[in-house]
C-alpha positions as CSV (number, residue, x, y, z in Angstrom):
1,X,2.2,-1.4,17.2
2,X,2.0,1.0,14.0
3,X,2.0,4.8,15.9
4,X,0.0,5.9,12.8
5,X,-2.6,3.0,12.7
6,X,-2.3,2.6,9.4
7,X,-3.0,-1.2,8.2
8,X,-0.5,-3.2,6.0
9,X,-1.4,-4.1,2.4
10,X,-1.9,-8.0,2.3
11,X,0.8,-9.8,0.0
12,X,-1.2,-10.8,-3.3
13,X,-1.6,-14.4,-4.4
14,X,-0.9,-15.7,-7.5
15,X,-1.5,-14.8,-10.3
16,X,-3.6,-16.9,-12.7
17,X,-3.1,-18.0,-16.8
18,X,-5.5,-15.3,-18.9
19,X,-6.5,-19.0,-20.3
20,X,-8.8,-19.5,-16.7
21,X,-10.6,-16.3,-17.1
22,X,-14.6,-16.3,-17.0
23,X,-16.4,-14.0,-18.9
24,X,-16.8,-11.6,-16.4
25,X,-12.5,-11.1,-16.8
26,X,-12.4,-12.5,-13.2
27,X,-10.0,-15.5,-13.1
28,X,-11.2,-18.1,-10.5
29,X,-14.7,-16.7,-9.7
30,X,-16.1,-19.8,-7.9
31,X,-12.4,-20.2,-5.8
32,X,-13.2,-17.2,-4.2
33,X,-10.5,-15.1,-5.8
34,X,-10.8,-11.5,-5.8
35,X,-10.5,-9.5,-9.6
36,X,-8.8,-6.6,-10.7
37,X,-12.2,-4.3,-10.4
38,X,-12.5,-5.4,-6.8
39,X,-9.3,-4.2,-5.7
40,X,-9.8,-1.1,-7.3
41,X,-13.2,-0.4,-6.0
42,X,-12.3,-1.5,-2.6
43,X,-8.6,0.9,-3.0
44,X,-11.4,3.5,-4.0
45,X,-13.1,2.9,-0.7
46,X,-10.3,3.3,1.2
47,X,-9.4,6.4,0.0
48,X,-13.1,7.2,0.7
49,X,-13.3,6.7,3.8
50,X,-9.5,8.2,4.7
51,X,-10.9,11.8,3.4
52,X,-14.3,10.8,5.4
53,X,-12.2,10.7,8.4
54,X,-9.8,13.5,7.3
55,X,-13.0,15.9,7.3
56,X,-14.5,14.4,10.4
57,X,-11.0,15.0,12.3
58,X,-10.6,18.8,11.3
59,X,-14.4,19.3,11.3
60,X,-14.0,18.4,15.1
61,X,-10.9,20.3,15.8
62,X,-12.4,23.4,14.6
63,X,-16.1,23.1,16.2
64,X,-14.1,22.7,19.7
65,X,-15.2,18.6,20.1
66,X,-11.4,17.6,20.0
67,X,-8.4,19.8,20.8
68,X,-5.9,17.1,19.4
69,X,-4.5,18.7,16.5
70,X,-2.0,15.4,16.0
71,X,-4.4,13.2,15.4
72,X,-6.6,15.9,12.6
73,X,-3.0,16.0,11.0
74,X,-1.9,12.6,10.7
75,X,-6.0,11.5,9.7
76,X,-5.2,14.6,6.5
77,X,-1.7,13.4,5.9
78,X,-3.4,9.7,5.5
79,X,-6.0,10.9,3.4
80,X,-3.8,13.2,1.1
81,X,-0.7,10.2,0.9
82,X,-3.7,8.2,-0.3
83,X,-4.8,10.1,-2.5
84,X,-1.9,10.8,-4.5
85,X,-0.9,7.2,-4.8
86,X,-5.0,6.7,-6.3
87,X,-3.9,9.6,-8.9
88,X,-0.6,7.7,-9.6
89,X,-1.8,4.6,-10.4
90,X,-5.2,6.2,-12.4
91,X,-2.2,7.9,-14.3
92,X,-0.2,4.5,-14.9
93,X,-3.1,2.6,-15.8
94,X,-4.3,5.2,-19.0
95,X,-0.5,5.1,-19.7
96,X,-1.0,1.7,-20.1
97,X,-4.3,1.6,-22.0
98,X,-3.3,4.4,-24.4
99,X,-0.2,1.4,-24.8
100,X,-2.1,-1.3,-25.7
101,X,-4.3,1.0,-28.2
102,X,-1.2,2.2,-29.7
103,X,0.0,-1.9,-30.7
104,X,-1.1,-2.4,-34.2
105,X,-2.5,-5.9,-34.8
């Protein structure tokens, strides 16, 4: 059992040729395959909902309703780990668009 109750990230499946893509840019629509923009979205949700928590903990701790200050911490920790990985990978992918709008053709 994970002491912080924080879930594991599924393995991802494989990925598939650019040659299968739809027009939407989602590869494998009707296979039930999840795209790029949904994993973000849902990663964005995530992180939603770990500061929703974060504030709810500390909200509670100072208002009296919990006096568990180990819990409030880890549920900011979560929410602050999280994010700083969304910023890191916001920051890698304009790296990586400013990259591809560098390439001359």
């Amino acid at each position: 059992m994970d002491p912080l109750n924080i879930p594991s990230i599924p393995p991802l499946g494989p990925v598939s040729p650019a040659s299968q893509t739809g027009a939407g840019g989602v590869a494998g629509g009707a296979q039930g395959e999840v795209g790029f923009g949904d994993l973000l979205k849902q990663a964005l949700q995530e992180v939603n909902q770990a500061s929703a928590q974060a504030d709810g903990e500390a909200r509670n701790l100072m208002t009296g309703e919990s006096a568990d200050m180990h819990t409030a911490m880890l549920a900011v920790q979560k929410a602050d780990l999280s994010f700083q990985m969304m910023m890191a990978v916001r920051s890698k992918l304009i790296d990586a668009y400013r990259e591809v709008m560098r390439m001359q053709m």
